[in-house]
C-alpha positions in Angstrom: 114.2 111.1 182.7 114.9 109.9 179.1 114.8 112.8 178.0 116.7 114.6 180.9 114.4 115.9 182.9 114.8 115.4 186.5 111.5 117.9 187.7 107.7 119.2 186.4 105.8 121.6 188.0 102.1 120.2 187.8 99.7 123.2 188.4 96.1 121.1 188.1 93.6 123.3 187.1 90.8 123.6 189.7 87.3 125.1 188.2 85.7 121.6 188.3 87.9 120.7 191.0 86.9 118.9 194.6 88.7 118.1 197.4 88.9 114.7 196.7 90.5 115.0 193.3 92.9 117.5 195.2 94.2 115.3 197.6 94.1 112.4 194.6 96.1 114.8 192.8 98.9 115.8 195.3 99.0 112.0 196.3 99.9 110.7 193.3 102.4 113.5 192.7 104.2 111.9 195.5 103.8 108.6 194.9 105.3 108.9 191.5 108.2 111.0 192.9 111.6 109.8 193.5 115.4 110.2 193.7 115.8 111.2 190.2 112.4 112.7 189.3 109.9 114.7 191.3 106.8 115.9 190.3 105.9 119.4 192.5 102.3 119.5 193.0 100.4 123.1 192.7 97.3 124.5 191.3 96.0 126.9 188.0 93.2 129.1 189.9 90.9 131.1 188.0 90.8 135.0 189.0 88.9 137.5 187.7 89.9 136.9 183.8 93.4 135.8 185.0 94.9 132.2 185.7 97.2 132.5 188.9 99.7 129.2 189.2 100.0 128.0 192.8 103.5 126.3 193.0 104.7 124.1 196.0 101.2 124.1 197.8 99.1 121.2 198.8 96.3 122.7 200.5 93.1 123.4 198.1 91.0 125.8 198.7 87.9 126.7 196.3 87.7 126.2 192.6 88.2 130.1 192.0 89.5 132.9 193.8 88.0 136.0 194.7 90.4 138.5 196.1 90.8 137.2 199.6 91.2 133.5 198.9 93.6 134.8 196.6 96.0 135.9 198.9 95.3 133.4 201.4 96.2 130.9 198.7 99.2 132.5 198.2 100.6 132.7 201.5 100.2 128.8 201.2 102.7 128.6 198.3 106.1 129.0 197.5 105.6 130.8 194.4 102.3 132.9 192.9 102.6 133.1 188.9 100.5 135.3 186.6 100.0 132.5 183.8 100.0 133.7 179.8 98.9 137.2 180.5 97.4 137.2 176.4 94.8 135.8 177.9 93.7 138.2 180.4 94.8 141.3 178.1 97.8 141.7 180.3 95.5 143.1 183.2 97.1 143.3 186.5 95.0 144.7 189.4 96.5 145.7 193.0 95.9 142.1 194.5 98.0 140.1 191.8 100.7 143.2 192.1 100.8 142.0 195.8 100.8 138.7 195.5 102.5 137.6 192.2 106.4 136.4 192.7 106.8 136.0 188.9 105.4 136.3 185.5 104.8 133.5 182.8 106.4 135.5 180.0 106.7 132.4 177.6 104.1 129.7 176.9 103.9 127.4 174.5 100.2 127.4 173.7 100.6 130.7 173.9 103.6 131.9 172.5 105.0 128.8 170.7 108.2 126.9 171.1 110.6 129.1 169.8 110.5 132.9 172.3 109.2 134.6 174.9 106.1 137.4 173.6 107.6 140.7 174.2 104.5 142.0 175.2 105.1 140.0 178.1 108.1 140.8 178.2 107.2 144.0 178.6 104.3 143.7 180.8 107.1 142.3 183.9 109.5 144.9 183.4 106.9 147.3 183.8 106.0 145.4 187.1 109.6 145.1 188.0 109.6 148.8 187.9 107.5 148.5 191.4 108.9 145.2 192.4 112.6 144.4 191.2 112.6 140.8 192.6 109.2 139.8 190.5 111.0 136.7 188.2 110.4 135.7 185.0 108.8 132.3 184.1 107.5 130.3 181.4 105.7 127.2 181.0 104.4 124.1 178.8 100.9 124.1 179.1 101.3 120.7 178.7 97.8 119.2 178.0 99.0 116.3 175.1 102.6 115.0 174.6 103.1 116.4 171.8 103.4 120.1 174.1 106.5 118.5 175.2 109.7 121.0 174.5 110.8 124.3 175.1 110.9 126.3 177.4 113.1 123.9 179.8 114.2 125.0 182.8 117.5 124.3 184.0 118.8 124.8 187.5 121.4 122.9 189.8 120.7 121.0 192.8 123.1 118.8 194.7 119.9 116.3 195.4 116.5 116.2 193.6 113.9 116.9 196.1 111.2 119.2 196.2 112.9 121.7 198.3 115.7 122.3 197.0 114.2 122.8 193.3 111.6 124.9 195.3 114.3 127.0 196.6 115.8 127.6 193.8 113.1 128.5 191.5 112.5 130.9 194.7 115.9 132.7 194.8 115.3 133.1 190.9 118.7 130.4 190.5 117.8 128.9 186.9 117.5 129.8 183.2 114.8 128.5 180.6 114.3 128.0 177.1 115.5 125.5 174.2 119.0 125.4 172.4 119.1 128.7 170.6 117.8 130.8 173.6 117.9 131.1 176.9 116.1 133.3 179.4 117.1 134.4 182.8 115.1 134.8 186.4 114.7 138.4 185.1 113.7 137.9 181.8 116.6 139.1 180.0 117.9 136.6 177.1 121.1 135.5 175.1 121.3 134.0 171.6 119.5 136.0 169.8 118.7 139.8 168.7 116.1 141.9 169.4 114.8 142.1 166.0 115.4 138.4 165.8 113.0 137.5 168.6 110.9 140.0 167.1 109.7 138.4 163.9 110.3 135.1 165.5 107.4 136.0 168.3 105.6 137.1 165.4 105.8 134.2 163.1 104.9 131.8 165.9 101.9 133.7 167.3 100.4 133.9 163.5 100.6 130.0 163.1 98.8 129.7 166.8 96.6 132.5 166.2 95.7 130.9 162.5 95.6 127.4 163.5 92.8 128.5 166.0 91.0 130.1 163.6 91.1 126.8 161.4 89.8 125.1 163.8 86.6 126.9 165.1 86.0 127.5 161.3 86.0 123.6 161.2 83.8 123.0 164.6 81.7 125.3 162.7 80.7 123.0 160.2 81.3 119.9 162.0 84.6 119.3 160.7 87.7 118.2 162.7 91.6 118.0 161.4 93.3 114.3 160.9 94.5 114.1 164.7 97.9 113.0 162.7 97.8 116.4 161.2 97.4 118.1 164.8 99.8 116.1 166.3 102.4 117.2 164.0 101.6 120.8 163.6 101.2 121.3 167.7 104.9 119.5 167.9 106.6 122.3 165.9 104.4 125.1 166.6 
């Protein structure tokens, strides 16, 4: 709230997942909610090579999903998101075309803090082309808190409850990103050029992409970065 966020999305990953920790996990999302913050419980299933987000359900059902818990899950929640499709080579079979409302276009592990990938970019309009009302989305990814930052979403609501943020994530009513760009429900963007968000995209996915490399060359020897130095570079990434 400090930082004026009045909402997060928590999308718990499930592949060591039991029902338990499920029901832990949705419990304390409420019991940490209030008038001015909410936390909206949901789950990252594994599919295939994907990650599908699970936003505004409750109800676990398995630690993956195969094609029909898949769209069984999804009939349980408010909104089905492909997450960072990088990391399934932008593969989209006929189940996820069915089932998917929206497409994580920007994520900061991913992508960075700065822009969307236009590879994802153009991976939903290219979906669009089949289903105009597919949204676009992005995410944090947020693992450690120095992931906190852009994208922000930012949507109105007369009071903060689950529903009516729900609702209007649903309809596609909000815009995300950070102060020099911002991204609409159908992934077009104002504030900067084409070419701009070009290089941009580039630059960023070159620091993640050789950061990583860093590191597993460093885990190869036994070696770890100062977790200062890692702090710092994952909070400007």
């Amino acid at each position: 709230m400090g930082k004026g966020i009045s909402f997060c999305c928590l999308t718990e990953h499930t592949d060591f997942m039991t029902v338990q920790q499920a029901q832990m996990f949705v419990q304390e999302c409420k019991a940490l909610s209030g008038s001015q913050f909410v936390f909206i419980p949901g789950f990252e299933v594994p599919y295939k090579n994907a990650h599908i987000l699970l936003i505004g359900t409750e109800m676990f059902l398995g630690q993956k999903a195969d094609e029909a818990l898949l769209r069984s899950w999804s009939s349980k929640a408010v909104m089905t998101i492909l997450a960072h499709p990088v990391r399934n080579a932008f593969a989209v079979d006929a189940v996820m075309e069915e089932v998917i409302s929206g497409v994580e276009i920007w994520n900061q592990q991913y992508e960075g803090k700065r822009v969307p990938r236009r590879r994802s970019v153009g991976l939903l309009e290219r979906l669009q082309r089949k289903n105009p009302s597919l949204l676009a989305m992005g995410g944090l990814d947020f693992h450690r808190k120095e992931h906190f930052g852009s994208p922000v979403f930012t949507l109105e609501v007369t009071h903060v409850t689950q529903e009516a943020i729900l609702s209007m994530l649903q309809s596609g009513a909000y815009v995300f990103g950070n102060k020099k760009i911002a991204v609409s429900a159908v992934g077009l963007w104002k504030g900067i050029g084409s070419i701009g968000h070009t290089l941009i995209s580039l630059y960023s996915i070159a620091l993640i992409t050789c950061g990583k490399t860093v590191n597993s060359l460093l885990a190869k020897y036994g070696l770890k970065l100062p977790s200062a130095l890692k702090r710092f570079i994952r909070s400007r990434v």
